[in-house]
Every structure is written in structure tokens, then in C-alpha cells.
C-alpha atoms as an extended CHARMM CRD file, in Angstrom:
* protein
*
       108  EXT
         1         1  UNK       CA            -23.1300000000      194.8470000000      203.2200000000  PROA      1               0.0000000000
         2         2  UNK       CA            -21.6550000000      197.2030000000      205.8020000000  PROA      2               0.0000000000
         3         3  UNK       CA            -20.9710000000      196.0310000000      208.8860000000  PROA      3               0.0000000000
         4         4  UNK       CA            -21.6350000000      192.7350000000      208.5660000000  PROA      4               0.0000000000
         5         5  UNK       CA            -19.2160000000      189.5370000000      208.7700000000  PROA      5               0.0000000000
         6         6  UNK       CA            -18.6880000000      187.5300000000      205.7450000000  PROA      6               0.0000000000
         7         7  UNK       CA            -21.5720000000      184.6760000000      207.7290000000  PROA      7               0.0000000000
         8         8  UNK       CA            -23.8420000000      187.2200000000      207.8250000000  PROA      8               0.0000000000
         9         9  UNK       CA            -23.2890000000      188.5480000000      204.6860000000  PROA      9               0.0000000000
        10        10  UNK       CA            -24.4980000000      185.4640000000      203.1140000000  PROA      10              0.0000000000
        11        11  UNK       CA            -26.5870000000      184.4860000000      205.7480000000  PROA      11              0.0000000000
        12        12  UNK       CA            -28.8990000000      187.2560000000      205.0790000000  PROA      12              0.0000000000
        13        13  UNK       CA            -28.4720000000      187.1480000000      201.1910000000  PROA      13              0.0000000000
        14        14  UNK       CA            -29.4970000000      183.8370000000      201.2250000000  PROA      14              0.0000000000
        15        15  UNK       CA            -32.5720000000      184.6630000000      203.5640000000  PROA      15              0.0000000000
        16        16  UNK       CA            -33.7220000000      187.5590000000      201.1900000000  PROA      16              0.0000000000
        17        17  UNK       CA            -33.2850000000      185.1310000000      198.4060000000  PROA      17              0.0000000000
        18        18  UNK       CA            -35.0760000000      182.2180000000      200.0620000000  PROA      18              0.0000000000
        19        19  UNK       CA            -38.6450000000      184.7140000000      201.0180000000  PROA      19              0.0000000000
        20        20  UNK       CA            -38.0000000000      185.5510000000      197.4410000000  PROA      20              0.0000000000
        21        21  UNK       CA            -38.6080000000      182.5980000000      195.6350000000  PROA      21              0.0000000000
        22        22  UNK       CA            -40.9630000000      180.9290000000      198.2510000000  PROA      22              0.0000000000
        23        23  UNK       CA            -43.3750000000      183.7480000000      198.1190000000  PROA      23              0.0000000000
        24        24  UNK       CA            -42.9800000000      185.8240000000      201.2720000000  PROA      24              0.0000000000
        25        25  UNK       CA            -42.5040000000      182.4480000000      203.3960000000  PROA      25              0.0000000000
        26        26  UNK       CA            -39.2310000000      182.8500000000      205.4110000000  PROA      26              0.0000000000
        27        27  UNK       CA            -36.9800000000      179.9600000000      205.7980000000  PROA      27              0.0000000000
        28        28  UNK       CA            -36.1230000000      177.6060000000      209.2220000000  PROA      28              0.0000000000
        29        29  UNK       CA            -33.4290000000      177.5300000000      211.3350000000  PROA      29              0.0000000000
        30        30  UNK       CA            -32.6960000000      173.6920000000      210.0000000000  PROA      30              0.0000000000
        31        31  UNK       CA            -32.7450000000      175.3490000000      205.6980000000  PROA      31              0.0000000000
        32        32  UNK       CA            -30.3020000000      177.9730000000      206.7860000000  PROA      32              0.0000000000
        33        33  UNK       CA            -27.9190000000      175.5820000000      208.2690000000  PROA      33              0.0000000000
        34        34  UNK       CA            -27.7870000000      173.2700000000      205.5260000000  PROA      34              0.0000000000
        35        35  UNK       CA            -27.6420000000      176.3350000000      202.8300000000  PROA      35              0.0000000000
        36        36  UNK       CA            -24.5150000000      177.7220000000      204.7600000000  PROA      36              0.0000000000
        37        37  UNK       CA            -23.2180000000      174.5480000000      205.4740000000  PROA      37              0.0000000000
        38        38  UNK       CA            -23.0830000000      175.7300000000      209.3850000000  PROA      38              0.0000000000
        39        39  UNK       CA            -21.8700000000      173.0790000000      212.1520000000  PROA      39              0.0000000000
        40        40  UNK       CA            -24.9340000000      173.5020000000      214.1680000000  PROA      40              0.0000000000
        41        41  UNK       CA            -28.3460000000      175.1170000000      214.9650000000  PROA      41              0.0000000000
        42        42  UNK       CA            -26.5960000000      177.6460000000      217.7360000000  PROA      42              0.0000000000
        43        43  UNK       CA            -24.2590000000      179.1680000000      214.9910000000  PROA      43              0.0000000000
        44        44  UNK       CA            -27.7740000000      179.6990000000      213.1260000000  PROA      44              0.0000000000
        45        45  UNK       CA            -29.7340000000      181.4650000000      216.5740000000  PROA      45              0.0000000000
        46        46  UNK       CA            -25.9560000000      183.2800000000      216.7160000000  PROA      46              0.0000000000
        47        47  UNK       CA            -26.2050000000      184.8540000000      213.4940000000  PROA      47              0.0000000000
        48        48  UNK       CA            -29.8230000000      185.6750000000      213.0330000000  PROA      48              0.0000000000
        49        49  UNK       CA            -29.0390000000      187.7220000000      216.7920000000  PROA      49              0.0000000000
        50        50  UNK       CA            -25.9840000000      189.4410000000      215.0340000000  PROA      50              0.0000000000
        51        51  UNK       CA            -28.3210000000      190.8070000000      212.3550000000  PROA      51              0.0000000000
        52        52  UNK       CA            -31.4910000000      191.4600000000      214.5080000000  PROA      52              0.0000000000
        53        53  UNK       CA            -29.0480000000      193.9460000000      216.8210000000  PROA      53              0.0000000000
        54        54  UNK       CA            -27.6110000000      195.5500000000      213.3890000000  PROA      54              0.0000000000
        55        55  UNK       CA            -31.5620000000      195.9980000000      212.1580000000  PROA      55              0.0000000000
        56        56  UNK       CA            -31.4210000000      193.7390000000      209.1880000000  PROA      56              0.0000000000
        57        57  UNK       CA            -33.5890000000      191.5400000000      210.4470000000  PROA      57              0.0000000000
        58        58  UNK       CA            -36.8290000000      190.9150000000      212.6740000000  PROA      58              0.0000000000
        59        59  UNK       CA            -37.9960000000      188.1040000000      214.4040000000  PROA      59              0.0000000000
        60        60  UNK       CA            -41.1420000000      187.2590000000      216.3110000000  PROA      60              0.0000000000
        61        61  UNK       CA            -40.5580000000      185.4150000000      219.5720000000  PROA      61              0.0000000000
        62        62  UNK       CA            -41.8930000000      181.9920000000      219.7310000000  PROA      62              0.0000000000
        63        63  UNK       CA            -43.0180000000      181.8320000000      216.1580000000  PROA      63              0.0000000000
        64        64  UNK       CA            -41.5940000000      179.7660000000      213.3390000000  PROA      64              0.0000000000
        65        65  UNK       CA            -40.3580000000      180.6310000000      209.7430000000  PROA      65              0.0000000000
        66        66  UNK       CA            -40.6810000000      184.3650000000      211.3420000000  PROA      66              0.0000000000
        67        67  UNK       CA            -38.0720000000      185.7650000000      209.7450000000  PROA      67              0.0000000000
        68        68  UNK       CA            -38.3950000000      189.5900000000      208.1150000000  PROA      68              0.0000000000
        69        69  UNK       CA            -36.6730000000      191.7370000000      206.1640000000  PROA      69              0.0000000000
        70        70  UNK       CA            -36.2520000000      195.1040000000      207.4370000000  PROA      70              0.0000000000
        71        71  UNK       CA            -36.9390000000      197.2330000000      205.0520000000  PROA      71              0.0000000000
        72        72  UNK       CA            -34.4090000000      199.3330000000      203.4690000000  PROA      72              0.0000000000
        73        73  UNK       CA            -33.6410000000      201.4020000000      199.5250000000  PROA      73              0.0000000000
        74        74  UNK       CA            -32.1140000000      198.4260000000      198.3870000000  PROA      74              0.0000000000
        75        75  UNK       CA            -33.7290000000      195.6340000000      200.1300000000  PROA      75              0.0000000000
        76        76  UNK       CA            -34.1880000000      192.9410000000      197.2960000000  PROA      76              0.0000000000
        77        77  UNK       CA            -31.8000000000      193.8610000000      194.7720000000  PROA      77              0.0000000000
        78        78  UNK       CA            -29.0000000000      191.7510000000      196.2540000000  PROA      78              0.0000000000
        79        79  UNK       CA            -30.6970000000      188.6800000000      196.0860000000  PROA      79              0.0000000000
        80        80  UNK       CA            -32.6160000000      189.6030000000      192.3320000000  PROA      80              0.0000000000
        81        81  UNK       CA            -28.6850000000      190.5990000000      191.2500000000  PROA      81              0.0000000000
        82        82  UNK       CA            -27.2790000000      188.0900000000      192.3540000000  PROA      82              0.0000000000
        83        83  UNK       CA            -29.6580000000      185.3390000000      190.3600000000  PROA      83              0.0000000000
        84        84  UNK       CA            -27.9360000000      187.2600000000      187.1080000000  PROA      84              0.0000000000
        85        85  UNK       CA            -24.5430000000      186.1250000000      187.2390000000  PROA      85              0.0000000000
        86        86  UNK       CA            -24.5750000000      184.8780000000      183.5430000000  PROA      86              0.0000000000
        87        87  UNK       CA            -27.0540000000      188.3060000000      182.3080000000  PROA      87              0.0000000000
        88        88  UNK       CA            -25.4320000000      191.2000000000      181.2450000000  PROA      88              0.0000000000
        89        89  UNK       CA            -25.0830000000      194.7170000000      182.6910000000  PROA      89              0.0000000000
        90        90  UNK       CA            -27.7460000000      195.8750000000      180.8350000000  PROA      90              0.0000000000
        91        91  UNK       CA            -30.0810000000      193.3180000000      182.2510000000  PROA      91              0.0000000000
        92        92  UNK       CA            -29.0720000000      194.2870000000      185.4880000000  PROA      92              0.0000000000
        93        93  UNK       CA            -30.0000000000      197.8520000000      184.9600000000  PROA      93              0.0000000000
        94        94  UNK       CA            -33.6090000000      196.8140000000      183.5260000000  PROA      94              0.0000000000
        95        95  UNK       CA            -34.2970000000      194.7310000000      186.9850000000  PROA      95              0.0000000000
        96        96  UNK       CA            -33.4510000000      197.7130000000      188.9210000000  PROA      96              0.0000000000
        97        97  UNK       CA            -35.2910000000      200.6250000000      187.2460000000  PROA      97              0.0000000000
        98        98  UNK       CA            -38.3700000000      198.1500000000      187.2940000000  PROA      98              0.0000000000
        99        99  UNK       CA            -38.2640000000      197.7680000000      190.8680000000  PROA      99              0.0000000000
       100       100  UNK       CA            -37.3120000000      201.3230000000      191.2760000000  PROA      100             0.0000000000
       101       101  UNK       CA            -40.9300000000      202.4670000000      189.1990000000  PROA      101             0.0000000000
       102       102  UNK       CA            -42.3810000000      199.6510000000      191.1580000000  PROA      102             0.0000000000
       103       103  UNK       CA            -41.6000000000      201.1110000000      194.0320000000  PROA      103             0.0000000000
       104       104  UNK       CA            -42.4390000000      204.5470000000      193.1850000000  PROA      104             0.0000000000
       105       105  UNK       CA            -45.4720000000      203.4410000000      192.1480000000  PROA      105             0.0000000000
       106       106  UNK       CA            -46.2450000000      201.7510000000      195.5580000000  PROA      106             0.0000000000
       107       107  UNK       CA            -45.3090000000      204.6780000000      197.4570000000  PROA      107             0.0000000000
       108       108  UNK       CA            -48.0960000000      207.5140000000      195.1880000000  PROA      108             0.0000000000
């Protein structure tokens, strides 16, 4: 992901991951420090800033487990991929023209 430190990189992989698998539900402050194995709450509130100013993310002010994905192309495909480490190319390539027509589809 352009632009983005190696913490935020994961940070936001594991985010898109986390809404997901949990049905659109975003995931606290407290589950993103323990997934990333961060010292501390602040490093959290520090990267969910970094990736708010680079439009990655949104946040509503004042409201829990408010996380959102900005939308983007591609948004979903890292975390979908990345759940295939032991599939094969081809499988790959059938996740991603599925959510390409799905998209399409959404969007007539």
C-alpha cells in the first residue's frame, strides 16, 4: 500500500479483514492492539490518525467500533487475498473476477 508505513500497512489490512469476517462491524481500539501486538492504546489513536489524513480510513467522533473503509478499486481484495496463502493462482483470479462482476453488477 503506497504511502503507508509497514504499522499501517498491517494495521489497515487487518482492519479490512476484521469488518470482513464480523459482518460490517469494525473492530476496537483494545482488538487492534492485541492483533498488532502494539505497546499501548496511543500507538493505536496514532495510527488510525496516520491513515484518516492519507484517506484510508474514516472515523466518527465520539462513536465506538466506528471505523470505515474508504472506498477505493481494490478495497477488499487485500484482505480476501491474503486469506489464500495456501490456494493457488488460479483461485486467486476466480475471487477477483467475482468481486469484479459483483461490483459491476452493483454499480448498473
Amino acid at each position: 500500500m503506497s504511502g503507508l508505513t509497514h504499522q499501517q500497512s498491517a494495521c489497515l489490512r487487518f482492519i479490512e479483514r476484521y469488518i470482513e469476517e464480523n459482518g460490517g462491524a469494525s473492530p476496537s481500539y483494545s482488538e487492534i492492539e492485541a492483533a498488532l501486538e502494539l505497546s499501548s492504546k496511543s500507538r493505536v489513536f496514532a495510527l488510525m490518525q496516520g491513515l484518516e489524513e492519507r484517506g484510508h480510513i474514516r472515523r466518527l467522533k465520539g462513536q465506538a467500533r466506528s471505523i470505515e473503509i474508504v472506498s477505493s478499486p481494490l478495497a477488499g481484495f487485500p484482505a480476501r487475498l491474503a486469506a489464500l496463502s495456501d490456494a493457488s493462482f488460479a483461485q486467486a483470479l476466480d475471487i477477483v473476477a467475482a468481486e469484479v462482476a459483483r461490483r459491476a453488477e452493483a454499480a448498473a
